[in-house]
N, C-alpha and C positions, 0 to 999 in steps of 0.2 A: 360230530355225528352221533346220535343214540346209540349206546350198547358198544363203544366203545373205547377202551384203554389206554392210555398213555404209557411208552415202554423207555422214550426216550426225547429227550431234546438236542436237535443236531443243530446251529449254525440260527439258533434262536429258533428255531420251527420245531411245533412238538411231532412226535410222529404214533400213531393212534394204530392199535390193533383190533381189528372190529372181531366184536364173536363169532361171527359166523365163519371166522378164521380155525375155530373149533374143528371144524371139519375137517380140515387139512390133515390132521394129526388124526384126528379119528378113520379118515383113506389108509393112513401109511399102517396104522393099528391093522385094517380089513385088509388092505395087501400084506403086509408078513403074514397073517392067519391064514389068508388064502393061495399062500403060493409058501407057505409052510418056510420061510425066510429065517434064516441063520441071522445069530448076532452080525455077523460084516456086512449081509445085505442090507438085514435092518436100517446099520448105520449107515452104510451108503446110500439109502434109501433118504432117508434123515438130511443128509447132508446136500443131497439133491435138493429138494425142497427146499433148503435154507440159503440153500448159491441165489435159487428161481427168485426168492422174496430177496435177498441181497440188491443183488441185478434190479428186480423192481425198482425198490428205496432207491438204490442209486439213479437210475431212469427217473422218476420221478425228483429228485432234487436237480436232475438238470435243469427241468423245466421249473422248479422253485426259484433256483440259485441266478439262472438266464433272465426270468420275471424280477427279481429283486434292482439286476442293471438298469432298468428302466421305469423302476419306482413304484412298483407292483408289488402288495408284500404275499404271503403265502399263511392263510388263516393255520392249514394242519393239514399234512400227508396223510394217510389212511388208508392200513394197508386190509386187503379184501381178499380171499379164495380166488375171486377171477383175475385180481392185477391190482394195481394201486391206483392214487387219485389224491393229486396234490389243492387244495382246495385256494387257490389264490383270491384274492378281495376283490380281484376285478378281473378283467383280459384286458390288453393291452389291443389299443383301437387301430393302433399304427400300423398297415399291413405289414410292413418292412418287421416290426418288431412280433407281431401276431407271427410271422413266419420262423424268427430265431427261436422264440420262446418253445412251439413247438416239433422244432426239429432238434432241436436239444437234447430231450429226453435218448429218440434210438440215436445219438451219435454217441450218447452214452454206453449206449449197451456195442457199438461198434470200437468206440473204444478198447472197453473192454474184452471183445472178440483180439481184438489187435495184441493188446497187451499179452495174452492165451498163443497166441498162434506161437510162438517159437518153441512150445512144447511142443507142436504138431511135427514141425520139423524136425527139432534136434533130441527128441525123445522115440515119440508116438513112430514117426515113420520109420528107423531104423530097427525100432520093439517088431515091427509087422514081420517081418523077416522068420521071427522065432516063436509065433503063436498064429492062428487061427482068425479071421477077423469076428467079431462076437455078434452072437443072435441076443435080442431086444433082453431077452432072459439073462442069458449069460453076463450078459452087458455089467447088472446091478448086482454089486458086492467086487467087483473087479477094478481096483483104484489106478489101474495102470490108463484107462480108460475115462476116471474122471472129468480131468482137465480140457479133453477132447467135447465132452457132455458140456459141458460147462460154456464152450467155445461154441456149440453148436444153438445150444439155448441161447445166447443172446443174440448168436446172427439171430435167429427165429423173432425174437424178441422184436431187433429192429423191424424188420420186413412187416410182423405181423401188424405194427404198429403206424408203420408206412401205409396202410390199404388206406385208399381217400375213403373212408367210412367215417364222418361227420357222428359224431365229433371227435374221434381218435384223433391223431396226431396228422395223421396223413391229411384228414378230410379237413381241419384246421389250416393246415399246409396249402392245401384245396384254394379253401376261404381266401386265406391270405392272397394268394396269388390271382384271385377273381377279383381279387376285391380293387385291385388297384387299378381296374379299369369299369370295374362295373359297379364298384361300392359294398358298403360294406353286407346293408339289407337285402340285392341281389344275390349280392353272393353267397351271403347265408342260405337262403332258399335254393339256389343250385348246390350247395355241398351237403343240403338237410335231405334231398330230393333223392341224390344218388347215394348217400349214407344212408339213407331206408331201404334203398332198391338190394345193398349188399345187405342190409340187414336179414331182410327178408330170405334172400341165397342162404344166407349163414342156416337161418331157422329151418327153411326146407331142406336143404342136407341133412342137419343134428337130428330132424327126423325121421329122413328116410335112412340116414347111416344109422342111427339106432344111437351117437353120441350127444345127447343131448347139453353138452355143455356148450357146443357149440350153438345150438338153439337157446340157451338162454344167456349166452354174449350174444346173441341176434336182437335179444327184445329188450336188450338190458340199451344195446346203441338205437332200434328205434324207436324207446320213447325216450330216452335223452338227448337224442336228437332233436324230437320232438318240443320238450322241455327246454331246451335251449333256443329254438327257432323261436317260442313265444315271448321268451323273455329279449329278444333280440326286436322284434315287434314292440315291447312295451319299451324298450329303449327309445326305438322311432317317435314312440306318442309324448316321452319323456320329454327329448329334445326339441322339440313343437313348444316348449311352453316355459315360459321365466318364471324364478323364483317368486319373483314382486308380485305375480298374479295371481300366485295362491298363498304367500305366507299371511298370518294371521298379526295385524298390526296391533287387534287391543288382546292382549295377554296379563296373566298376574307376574306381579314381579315379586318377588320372595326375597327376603332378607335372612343373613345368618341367623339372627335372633326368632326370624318368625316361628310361631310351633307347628310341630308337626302337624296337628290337626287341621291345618286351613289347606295343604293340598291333599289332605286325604280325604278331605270334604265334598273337596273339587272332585278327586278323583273318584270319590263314589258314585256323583251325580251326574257320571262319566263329561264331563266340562271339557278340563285338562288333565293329558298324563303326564307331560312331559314340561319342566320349567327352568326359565332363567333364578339364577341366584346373583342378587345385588350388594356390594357393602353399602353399608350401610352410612358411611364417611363421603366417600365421593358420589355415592351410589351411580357406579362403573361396576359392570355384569364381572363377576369375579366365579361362575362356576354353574354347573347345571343340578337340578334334581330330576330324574325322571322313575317312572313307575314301579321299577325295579330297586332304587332308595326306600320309596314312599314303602314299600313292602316291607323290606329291612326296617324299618325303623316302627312298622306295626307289631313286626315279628321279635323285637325290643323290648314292646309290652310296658312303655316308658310314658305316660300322660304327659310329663313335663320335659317331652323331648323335643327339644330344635332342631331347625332347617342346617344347622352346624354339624352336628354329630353325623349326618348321614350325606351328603350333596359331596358331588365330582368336584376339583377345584379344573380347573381349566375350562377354556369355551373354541367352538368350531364354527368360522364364519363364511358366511357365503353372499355374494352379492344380488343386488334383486335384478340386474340384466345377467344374470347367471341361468342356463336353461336348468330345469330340473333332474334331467340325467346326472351334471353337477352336482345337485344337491344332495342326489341320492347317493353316488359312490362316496361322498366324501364322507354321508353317513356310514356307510358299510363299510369304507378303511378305517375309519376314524374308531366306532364302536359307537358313536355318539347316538343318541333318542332324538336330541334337536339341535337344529344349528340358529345362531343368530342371522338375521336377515339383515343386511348394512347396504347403505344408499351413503356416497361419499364421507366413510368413514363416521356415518350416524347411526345408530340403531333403529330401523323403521318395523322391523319385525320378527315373528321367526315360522319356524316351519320345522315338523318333525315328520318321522315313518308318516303317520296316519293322514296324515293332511295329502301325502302323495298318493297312498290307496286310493283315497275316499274322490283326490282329482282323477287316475284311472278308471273307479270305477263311472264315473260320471261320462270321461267319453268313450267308456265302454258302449253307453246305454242313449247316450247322444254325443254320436260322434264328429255332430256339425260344430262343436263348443268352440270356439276360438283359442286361439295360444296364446292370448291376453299380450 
């Protein structure tokens, strides 16, 4: 995601701090100024926040670490002011598996409630005896009471994340569980339906209570909601349609030796971006170029530069009775520009991002098109 950071790599998955995470520090800055906060609050103050975003990560690699069981990898975690967001390659179609992936995250933060709770017992409740119970104020700078905070945020954590509000964990949960009798496009639309309707609640409350963060987690799930219902849609129009009927059978083939100048050529006269690379011995496809090379190797500054110095070695294949849905994830796990098209183990073509656009937009615009 734009704007930002990488802080850490856990378990192979990077984990990214976005700027607007600024803010956070800059609250706890206006809360000590404004409530005039002693070094212990401060720190307590501090230290709250850093349990909140804790707890998050770990929430969030549930659902990472669950998704990875079932062959789903996790592009990058990304932690936000309002919560986090593990960014996986795909979701997982299988309701059965759409439902663990999701309920993973708050068993995490239950966990962790669980783990907490025996200070509640054999500290916390015995302490009550010989102090006062504490006002919200009192509360912060008071470390007798941390662990209790701590324990209380993550129950919140789960519950909050339990609401079937699509596409939270709950409303996911939702999905999953409609889906295994009404399918998967059904049920999206009933979990997209009543994830707006609480959206919605959220926004009118944050505005008339005067808290507006809760109105903007309101608009933040309905138009990701939103966003997601469409792309769940263009899945449908995906699976409608084999590879064989849109990949592109006459393409250039490029050899190691070729120079850089004949796909930059292409690529100017917008032709081809994206290309197979051939040896030149067996001429057996041994690797891709695509437009992000042809760049690099402009960026070079090299006349006498080959299709060698810059091109991926490895290739990603797909069949032409393969639907397009296929085509696409394999693209977006893989990282790939283009895949090879293979009809028993022959090369008959290929097909990259754009060629899937440009079928989109076509039954965007004529949606009688056949799924070839």
């Amino acid at each position: 995601m734009s704007g930002s950071l990488q802080i850490a790599r856990l378990f192979g998955i990077p984990v990214q701090l976005h700027w607007s995470f600024s803010f956070v520090v800059l609250f706890i800055l206006y809360m000590g100024f404004e409530k005039n906060m002693d070094a212990a609050q401060l720190l307590w103050l501090s230290l709250a926040a850093l349990g909140l975003f804790v707890s998050i990560l770990l929430h969030e690699f549930g659902h990472a670490l669950t998704a990875r069981r079932y062959g789903v990898e996790t592009k990058d975690i990304i932690l936000l002011p309002i919560g986090g967001l593990a960014r996986l390659t795909k979701l997982p179609e299988q309701p059965f598996q759409e439902f663990v992936v999701a309920i993973a995250g708050p068993c995490v933060n239950v966990a962790l409630s669980l783990l907490l709770s025996p200070y509640l017992f054999l500290v916390l409740v015995p302490g009550l005896e010989d102090r006062p119970l504490p006002t919200p104020d009192s509360l912060i700078g008071d470390f007798f009471f941390f662990v209790p905070f701590m324990f209380s945020m993550n129950v919140g954590l789960a519950i909050f994340n339990l609401l079937p509000a699509f596409p939270m964990d709950g409303g996911r949960v939702l999905r999953a569980l409609l889906a295994i009798k009404l399918g998967r496009f059904r049920a999206t639309q009933i979990a997209v339906v009543l994830g707006q309707l609480i959206a919605t609640a959220m926004m009118c409350y944050g505005v008339w209570s005067n808290n507006y963060s809760y109105a903007f987690i309101g608009i933040f799930i309905f138009f990701t909601a939103s966003k997601e219902f469409r792309w769940v849609k263009t899945e449908r129009v995906l699976q409608q349609a084999k590879t064989g009927s849109v990949a592109r059978t006459d393409f250039t083939k490029l050899y190691r030796n070729t120079s850089m100048q004949v796909p930059y050529s292409l690529l100017l006269r917008n032709q081809e971006r994206h290309f197979l690379v051939f040896d030149e011995q067996d001429h057996q496809v041994i690797g891709t170029l695509s437009e992000g090379d042809i760049l690099k190797g402009l960026k070079a500054g090299s006349p006498d530069a080959r299709v060698s110095a810059f091109y991926t070695e490895g290739l990603e294949t797909v069949e032409t009775e393969s639907d397009l849905k296929t085509a696409n994830d394999k693209m977006r796990s893989s990282g790939a520009d283009i895949l090879a098209v293979m009809e028993e183990g022959e090369l008959v073509g290929v097909v990259d991002a754009d060629m899937i656009q440009h079928y989109l937009k076509l039954r965007h615009r004529l949606p009688a098109i056949g799924a070839g």
